[in-house]
Every structure is written in structure tokens, then in C-alpha cells.
LUMMAR-54053 format. One line per field, with one value per residue: z negated, y, x of N, C-alpha, C, O in turn; residue in three letters; residue number from 1. Coordinates in nm, 2 decimals, decimal comma, always signed. Each point is the difference from the previous one (the first is absolute). Example, Ala and Ser with C-alpha at 12.3 -4.5 7.8 and 13.67 -1.06 7.14 Angstrom:
// LUMMAR-54053
n_c3 -0,78/+0,14
n_c2 -0,57/+0,11
n_c1 +1,32/-0,14
ca_c3 +0,00/+0,00
ca_c2 +0,12/+0,11
ca_c1 -0,09/+0,09
c_c3 +0,00/-0,08
c_c2 +0,12/+0,11
c_c1 +0,09/-0,08
o_c3 -0,07/-0,01
o_c2 +0,00/+0,11
o_c1 +0,10/+0,05
miti ALA/SER
margu 1/2
This chain:
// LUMMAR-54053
n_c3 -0,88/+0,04/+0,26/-0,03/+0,00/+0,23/-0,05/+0,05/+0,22/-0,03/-0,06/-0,15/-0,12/+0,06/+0,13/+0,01/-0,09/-0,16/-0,16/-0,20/-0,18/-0,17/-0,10/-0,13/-0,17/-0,14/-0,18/-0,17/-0,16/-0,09/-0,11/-0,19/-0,15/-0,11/-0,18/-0,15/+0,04/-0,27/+0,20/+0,17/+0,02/+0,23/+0,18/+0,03/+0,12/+0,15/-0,17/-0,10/-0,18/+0,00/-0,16/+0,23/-0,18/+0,21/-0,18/-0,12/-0,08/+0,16/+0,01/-0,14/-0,11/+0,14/-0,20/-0,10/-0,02/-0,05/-0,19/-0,03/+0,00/-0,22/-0,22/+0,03/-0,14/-0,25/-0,16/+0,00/-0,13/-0,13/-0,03/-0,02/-0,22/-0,04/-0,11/-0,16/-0,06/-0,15/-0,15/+0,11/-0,08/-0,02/-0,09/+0,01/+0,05/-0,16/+0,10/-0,20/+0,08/-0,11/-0,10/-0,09/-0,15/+0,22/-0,08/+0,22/-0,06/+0,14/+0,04/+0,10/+0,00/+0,20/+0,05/+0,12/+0,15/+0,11/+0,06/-0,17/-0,14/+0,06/-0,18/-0,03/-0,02/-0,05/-0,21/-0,10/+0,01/-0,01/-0,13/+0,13/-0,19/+0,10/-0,22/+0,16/-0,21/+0,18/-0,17/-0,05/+0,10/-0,09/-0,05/+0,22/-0,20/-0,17/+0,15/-0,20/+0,20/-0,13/+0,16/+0,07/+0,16/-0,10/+0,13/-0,13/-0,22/+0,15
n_c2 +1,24/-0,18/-0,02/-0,08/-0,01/-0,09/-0,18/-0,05/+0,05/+0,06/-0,21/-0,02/+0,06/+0,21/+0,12/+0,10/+0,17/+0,13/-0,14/+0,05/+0,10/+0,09/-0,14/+0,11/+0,13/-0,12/-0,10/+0,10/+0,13/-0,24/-0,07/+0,12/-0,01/-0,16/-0,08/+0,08/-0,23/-0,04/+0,03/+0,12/+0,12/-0,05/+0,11/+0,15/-0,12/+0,11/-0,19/+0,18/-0,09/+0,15/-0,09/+0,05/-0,08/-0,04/-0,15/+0,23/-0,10/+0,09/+0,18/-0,09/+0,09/+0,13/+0,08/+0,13/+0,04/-0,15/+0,00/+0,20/-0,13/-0,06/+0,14/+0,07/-0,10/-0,01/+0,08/+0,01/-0,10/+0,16/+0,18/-0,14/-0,08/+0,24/+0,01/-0,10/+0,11/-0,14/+0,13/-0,14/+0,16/-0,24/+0,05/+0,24/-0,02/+0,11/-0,11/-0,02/+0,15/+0,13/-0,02/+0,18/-0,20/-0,03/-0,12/+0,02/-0,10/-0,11/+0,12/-0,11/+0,12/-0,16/+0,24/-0,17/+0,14/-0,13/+0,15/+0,09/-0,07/-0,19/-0,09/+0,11/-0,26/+0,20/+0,08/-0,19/+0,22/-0,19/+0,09/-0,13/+0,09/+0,01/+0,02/+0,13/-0,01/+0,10/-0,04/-0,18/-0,09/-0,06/-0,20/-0,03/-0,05/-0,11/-0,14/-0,10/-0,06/+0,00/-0,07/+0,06/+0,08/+0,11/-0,13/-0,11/+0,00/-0,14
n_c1 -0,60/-0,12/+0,18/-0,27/+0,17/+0,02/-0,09/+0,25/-0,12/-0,16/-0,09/+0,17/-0,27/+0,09/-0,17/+0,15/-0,07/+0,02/+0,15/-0,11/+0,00/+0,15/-0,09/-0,13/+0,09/+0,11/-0,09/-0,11/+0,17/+0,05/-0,19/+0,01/+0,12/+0,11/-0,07/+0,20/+0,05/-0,08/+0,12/+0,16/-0,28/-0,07/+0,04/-0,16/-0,13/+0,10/+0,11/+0,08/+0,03/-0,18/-0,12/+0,06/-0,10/+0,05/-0,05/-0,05/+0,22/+0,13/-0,03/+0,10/-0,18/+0,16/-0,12/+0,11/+0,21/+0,22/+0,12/+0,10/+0,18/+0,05/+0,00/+0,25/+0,14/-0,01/+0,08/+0,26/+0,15/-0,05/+0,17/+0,15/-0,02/+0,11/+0,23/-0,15/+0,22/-0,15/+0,07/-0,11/+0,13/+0,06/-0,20/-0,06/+0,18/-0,07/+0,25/-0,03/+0,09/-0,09/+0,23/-0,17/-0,06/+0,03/-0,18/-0,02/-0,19/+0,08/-0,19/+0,13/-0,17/+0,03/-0,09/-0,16/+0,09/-0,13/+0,10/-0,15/+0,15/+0,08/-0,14/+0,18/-0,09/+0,11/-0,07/-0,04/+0,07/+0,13/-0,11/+0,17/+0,01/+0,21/+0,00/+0,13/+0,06/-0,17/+0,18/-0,03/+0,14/-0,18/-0,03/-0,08/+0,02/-0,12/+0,01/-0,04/+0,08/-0,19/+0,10/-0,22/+0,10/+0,18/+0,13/-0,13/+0,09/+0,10
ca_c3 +0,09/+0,09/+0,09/-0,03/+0,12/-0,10/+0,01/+0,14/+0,10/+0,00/-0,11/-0,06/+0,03/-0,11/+0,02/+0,00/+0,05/+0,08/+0,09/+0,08/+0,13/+0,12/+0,05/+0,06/+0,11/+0,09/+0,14/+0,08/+0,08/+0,06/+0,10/+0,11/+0,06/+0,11/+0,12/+0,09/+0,02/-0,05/+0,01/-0,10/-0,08/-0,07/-0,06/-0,14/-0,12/-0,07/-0,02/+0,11/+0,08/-0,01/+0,07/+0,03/+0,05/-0,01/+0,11/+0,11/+0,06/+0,03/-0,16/-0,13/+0,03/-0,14/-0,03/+0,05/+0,17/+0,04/+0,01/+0,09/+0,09/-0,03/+0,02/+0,13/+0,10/-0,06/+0,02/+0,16/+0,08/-0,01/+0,08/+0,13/+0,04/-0,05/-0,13/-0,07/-0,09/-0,10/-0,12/-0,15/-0,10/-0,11/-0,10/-0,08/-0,10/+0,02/-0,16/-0,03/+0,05/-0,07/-0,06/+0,12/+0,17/+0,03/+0,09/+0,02/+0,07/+0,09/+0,13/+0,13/+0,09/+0,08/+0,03/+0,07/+0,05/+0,14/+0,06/+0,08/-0,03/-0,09/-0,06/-0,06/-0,07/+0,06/-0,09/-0,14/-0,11/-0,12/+0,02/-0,15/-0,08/-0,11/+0,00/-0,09/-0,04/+0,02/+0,01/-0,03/+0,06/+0,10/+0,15/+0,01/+0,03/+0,08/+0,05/+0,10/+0,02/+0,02/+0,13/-0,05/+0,12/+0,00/-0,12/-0,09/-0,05/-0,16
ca_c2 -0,07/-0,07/-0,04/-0,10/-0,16/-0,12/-0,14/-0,05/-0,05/+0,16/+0,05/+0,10/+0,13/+0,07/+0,11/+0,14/+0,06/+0,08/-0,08/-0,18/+0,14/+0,08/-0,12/+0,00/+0,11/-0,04/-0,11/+0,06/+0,11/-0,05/-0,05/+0,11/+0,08/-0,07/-0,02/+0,17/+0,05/+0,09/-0,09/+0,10/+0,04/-0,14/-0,09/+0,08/-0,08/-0,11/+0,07/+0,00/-0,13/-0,07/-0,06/-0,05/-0,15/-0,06/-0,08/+0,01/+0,10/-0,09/+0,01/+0,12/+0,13/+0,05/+0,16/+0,10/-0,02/-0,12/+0,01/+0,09/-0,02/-0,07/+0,07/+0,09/-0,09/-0,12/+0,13/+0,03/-0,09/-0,03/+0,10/-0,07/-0,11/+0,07/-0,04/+0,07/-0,09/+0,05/-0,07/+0,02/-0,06/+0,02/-0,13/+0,03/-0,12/+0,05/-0,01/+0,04/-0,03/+0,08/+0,17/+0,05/-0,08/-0,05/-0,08/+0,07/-0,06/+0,08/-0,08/+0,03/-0,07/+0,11/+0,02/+0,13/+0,06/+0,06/+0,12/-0,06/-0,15/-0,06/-0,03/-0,15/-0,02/-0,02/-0,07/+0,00/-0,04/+0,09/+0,09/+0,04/+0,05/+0,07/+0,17/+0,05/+0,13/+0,09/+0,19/-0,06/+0,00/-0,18/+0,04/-0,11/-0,06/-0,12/-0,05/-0,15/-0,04/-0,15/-0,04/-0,09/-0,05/-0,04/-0,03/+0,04/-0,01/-0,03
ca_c1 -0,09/+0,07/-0,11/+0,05/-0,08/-0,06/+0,16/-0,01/+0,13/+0,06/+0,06/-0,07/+0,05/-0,01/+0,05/-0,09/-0,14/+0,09/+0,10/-0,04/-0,09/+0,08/+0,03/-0,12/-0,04/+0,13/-0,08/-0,06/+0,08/+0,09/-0,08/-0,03/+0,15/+0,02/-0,14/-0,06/+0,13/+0,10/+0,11/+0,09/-0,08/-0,01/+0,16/+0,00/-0,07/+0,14/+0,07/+0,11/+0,01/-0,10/+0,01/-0,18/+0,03/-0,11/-0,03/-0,07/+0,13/+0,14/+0,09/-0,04/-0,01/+0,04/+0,03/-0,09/-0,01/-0,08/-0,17/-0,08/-0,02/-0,09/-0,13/-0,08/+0,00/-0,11/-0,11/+0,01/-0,07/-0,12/-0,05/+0,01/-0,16/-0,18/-0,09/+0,05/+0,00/-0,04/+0,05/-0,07/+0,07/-0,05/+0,04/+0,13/+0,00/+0,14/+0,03/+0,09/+0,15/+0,09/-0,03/-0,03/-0,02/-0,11/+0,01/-0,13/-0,09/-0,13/-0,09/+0,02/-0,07/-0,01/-0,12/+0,09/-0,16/+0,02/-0,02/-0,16/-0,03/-0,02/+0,10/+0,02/+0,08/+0,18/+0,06/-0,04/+0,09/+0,02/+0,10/+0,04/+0,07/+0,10/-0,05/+0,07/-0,04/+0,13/-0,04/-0,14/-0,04/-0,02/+0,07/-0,02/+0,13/+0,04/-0,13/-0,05/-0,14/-0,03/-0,11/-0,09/+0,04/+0,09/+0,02/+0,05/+0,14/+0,04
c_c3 +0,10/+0,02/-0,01/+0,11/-0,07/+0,02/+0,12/+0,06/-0,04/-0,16/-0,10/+0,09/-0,15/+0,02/-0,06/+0,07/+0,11/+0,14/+0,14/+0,11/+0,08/+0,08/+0,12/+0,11/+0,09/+0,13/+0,08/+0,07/+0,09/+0,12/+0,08/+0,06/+0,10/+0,14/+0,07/+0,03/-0,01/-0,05/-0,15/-0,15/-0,09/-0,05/-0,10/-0,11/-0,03/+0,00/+0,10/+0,05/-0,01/+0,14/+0,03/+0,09/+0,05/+0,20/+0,16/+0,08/+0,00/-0,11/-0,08/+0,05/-0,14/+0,04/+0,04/+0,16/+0,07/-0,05/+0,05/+0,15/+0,03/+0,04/+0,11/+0,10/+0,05/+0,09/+0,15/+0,08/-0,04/+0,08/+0,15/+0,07/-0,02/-0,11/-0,11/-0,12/-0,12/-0,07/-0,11/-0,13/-0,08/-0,14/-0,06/-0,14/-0,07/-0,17/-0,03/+0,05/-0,06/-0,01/+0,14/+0,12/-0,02/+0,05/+0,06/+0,09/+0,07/+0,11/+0,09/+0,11/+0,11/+0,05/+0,18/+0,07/+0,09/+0,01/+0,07/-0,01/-0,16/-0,08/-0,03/-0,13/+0,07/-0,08/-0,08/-0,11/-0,13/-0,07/-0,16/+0,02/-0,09/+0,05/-0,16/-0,05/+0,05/+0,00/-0,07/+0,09/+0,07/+0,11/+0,02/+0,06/+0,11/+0,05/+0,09/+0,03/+0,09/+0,04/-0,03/+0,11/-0,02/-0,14/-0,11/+0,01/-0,13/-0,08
c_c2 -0,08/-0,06/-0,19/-0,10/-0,11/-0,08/-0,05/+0,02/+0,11/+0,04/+0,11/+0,17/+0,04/+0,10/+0,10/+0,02/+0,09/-0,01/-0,11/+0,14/+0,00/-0,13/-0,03/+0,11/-0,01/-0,11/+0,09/+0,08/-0,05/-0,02/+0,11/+0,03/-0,12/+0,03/+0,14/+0,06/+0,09/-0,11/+0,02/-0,04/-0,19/-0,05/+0,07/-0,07/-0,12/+0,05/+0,01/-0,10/-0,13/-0,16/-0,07/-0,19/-0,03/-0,09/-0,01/+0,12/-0,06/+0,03/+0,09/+0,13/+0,03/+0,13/+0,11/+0,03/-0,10/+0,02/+0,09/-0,04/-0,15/+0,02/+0,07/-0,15/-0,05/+0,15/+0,02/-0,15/-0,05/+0,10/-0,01/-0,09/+0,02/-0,06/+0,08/-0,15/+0,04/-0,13/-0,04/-0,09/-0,02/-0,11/+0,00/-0,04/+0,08/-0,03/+0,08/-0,09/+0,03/+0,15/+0,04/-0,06/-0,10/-0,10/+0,00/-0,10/+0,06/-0,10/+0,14/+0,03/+0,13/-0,07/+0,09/+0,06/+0,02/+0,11/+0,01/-0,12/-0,07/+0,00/-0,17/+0,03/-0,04/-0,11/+0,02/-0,10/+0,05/+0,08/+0,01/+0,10/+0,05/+0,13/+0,05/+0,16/+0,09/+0,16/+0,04/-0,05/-0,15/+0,00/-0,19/-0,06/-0,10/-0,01/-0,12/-0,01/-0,15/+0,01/-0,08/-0,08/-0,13/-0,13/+0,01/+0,01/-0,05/+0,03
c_c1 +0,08/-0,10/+0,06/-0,03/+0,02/+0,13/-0,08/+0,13/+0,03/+0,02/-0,10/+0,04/+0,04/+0,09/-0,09/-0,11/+0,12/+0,03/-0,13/-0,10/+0,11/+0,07/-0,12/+0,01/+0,16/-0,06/-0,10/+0,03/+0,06/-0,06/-0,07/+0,07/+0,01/-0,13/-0,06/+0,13/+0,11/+0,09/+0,06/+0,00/+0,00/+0,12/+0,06/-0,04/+0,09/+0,11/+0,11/+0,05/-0,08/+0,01/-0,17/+0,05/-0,13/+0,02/-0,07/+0,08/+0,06/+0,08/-0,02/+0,05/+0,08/+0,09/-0,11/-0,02/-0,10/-0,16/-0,08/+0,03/-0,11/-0,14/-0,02/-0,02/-0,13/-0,14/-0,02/-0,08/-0,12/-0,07/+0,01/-0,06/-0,11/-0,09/+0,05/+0,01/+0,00/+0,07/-0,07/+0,03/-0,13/+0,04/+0,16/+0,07/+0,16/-0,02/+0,17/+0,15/+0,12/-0,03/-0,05/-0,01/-0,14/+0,00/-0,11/-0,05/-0,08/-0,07/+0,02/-0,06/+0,04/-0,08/+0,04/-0,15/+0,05/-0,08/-0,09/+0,00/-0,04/+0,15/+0,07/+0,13/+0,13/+0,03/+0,01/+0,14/+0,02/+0,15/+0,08/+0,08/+0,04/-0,04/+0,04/-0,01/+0,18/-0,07/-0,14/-0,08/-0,03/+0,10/+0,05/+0,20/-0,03/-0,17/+0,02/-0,13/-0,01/-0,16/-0,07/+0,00/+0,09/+0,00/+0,05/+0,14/-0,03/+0,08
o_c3 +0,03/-0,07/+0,00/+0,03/-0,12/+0,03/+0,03/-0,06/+0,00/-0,04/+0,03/+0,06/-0,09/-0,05/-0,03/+0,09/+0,12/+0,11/+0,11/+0,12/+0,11/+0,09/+0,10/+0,11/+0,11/+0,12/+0,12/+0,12/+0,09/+0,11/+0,12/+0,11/+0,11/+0,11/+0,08/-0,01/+0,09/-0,10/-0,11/-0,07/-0,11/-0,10/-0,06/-0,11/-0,08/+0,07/+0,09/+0,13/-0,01/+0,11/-0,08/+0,11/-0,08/+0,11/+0,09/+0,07/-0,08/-0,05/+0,04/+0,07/-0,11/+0,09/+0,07/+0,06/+0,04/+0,06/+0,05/+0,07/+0,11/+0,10/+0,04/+0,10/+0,11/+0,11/+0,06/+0,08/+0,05/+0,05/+0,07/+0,12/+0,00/+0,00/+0,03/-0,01/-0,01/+0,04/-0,11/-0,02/-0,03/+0,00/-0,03/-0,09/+0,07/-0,09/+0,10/-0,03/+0,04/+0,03/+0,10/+0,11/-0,11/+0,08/-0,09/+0,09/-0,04/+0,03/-0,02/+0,08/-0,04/+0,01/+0,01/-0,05/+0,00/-0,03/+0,12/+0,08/-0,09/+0,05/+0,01/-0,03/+0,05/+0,06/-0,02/-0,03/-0,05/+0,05/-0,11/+0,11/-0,10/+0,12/-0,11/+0,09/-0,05/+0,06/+0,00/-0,01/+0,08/+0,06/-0,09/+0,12/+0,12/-0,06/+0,12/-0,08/+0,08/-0,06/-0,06/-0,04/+0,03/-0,10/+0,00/+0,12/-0,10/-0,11
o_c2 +0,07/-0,02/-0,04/-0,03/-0,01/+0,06/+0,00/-0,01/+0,01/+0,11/+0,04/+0,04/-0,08/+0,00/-0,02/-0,08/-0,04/+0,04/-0,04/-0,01/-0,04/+0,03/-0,07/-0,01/+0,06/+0,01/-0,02/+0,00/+0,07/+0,02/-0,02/+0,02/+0,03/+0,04/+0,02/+0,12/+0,05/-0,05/-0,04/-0,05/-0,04/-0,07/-0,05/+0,03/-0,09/+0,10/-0,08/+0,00/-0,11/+0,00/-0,05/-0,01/+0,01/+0,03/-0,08/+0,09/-0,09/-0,09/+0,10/+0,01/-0,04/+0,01/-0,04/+0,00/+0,01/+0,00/-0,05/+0,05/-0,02/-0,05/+0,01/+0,00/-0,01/-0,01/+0,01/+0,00/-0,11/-0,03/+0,06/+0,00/-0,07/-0,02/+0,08/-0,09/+0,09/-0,11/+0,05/-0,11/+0,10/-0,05/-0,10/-0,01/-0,04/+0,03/+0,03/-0,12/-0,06/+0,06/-0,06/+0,05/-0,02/+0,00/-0,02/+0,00/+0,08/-0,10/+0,10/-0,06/+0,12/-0,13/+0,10/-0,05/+0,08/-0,04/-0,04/-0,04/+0,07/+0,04/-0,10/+0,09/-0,11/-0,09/+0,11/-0,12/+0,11/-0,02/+0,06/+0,01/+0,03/+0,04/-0,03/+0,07/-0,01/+0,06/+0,11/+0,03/-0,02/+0,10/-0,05/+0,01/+0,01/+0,08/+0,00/+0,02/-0,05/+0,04/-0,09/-0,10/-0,11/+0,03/+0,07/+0,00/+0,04/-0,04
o_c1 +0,10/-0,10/+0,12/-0,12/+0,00/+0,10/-0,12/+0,11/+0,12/+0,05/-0,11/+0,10/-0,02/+0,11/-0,11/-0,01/+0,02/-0,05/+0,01/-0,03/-0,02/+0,08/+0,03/-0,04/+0,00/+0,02/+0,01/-0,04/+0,02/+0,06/-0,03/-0,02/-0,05/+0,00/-0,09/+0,03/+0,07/-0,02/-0,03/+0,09/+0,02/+0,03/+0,10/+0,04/-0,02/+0,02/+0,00/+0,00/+0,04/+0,06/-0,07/+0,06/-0,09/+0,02/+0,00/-0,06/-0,02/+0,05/-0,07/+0,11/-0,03/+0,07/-0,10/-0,11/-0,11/-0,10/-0,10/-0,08/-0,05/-0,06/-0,12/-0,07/-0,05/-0,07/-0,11/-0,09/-0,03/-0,11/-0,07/-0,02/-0,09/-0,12/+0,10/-0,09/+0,08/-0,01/+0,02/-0,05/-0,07/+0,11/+0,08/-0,09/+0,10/-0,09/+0,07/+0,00/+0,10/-0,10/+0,05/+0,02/-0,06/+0,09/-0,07/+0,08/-0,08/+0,06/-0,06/+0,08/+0,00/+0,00/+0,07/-0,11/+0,09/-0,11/+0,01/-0,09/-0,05/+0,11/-0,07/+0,08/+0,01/+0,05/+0,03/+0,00/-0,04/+0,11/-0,04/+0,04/-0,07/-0,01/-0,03/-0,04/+0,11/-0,08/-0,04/-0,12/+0,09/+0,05/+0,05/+0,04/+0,04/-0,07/+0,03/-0,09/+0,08/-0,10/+0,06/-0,07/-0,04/-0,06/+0,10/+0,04/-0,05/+0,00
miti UNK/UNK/UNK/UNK/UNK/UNK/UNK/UNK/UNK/UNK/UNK/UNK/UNK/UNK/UNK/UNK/UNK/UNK/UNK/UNK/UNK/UNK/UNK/UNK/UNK/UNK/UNK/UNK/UNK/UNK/UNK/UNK/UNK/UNK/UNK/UNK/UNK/UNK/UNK/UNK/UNK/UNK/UNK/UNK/UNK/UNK/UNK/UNK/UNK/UNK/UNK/UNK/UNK/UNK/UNK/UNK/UNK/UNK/UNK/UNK/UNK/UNK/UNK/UNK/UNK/UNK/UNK/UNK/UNK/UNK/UNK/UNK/UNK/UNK/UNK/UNK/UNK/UNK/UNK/UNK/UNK/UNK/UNK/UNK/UNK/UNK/UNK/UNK/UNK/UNK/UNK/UNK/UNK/UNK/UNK/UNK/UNK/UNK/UNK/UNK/UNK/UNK/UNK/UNK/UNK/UNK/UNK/UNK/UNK/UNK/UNK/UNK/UNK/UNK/UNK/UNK/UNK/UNK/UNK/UNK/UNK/UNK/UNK/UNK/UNK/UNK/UNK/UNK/UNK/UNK/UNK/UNK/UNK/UNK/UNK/UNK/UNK/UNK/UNK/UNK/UNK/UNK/UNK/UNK/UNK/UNK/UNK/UNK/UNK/UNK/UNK/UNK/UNK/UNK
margu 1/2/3/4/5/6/7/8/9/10/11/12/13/14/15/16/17/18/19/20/21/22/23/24/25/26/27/28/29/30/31/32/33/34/35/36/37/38/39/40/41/42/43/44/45/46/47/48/49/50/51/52/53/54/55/56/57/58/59/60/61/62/63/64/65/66/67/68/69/70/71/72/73/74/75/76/77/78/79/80/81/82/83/84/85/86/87/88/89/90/91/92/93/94/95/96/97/98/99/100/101/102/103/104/105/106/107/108/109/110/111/112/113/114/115/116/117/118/119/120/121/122/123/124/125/126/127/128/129/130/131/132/133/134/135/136/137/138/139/140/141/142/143/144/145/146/147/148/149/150/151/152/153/154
């Protein structure tokens, strides 16, 4: 059985049933873990010298270290301005890359709640990566992300 999507920016899917759940439960674990700040624990969901690119940081975050100090970063300062911020991935799109890799599409959205207040939208982008099989295990190499804010690249 394999999980199929359709042709577009993102290409065909044709992975396994398997693979396309536990691809599914790496974005959701990932996102708990950042937003209840188990630092350490998130930078675990990539590989040892994973690398996180995203335009909305002065430079790419890369290795395990850098990244849990990333996430306690992202966590602490949202606990400082009395909100809580929530990651919500959706519209996942992951086709095959090579032996045991991925190439994976995602819609982005942080979401933040001020504390006895309302909520809003932080920003809404989207998220490619390389996510690779180590040990059995997903685990995200590379993560670019591209801001619905910004203009495109050509």
C-alpha cells in the first residue's frame, strides 16, 4: 500500500503507508516538543548535524547543540511576554529522495495566546525538507523554511 498525492510544486507522492504515518507522527512530536519546551528532546528530531534555515533568524541553526539551544530559545521567549506559542503543521506532502530519504512539504503556521487573552497569527509559512531514515528511525537533515510574508526566489 502507498500513500499517493497528486503532480504540482511539490511533485508526485509514492511512499509507503508506513513511512507517510511515521512522517506524520515526526511533525506532530516535533511540535510538541518545541512549544512545551523539551529543547534537548526537539533537536533530537534531526540529525546530528541537522541544519534549521529560516529567514525569520539571522543565520542557520546547525548541530544538535545549536539547535536545543534554539528551541529553549524560541520557548523561553515566548514565556517572557506571557504567551504560549503552538506550531501547527499542516498539508504534508512527502515524496521519495533517495534510499531512506524524503523530501517533505509542509503549511506552517505559529499561532501565539497571550495568557488570559486572545490569540493570533505570528506567521504562516512553508517548510521543506530532507528527512532521512537513521537507526530506523525519521530524523530531519536539512529544514528550509520560506515565509508567506516575503517574496518569492526565484
Amino acid at each position: 500500500m502507498t500513500a499517493t498525492g497528486t503532480e504540482g510544486a511539490v511533485g508526485a507522492t509514492d511512499i509507503d503507508a508506513l513511512s507517510f504515518v511515521e512522517i506524520h507522527q515526526l511533525y506532530g512530536r516535533q511540535s510538541h516538543l518545541i512549544d512545551e519546551g523539551h529543547a534537548v528532546e526537539w533537536a533530537a528530531t534531526f540529525t546530528a548535524d541537522g541544519e534549521f534555515h529560516s529567514p525569520s533568524y539571522p543565520a542557520p541553526v546547525v548541530g544538535a547543540a545549536a539547535l536545543a539551544d534554539f528551541a529553549r530559545g524560541f520557548f523561553t521567549n515566548a514565556s517572557v511576554v506571557g504567551e504560549v506559542h503552538r506550531h501547527v503543521l499542516t498539508n504534508i506532502v512527502a515524496r521519495p529522495a533517495g534510499t531512506d530519504e524524503l523530501e517533505v512539504h509542509a503549511y506552517l503556521q505559529i499561532v501565539a495566546t497571550r495568557i488570559g487573552g486572545d490569540s493570533r497569527l505570528v506567521r504562516f509559512t512553508t517548510v521543506t525538507d530532507r528527512v532521512v531514515r537513521e537507526d530506523g528511525q525519521w530524523r530531519i537533515a536539512r529544514r528550509t523554511v520560506r515565509r508567506d510574508d516575503q517574496a518569492p526566489q526565484s
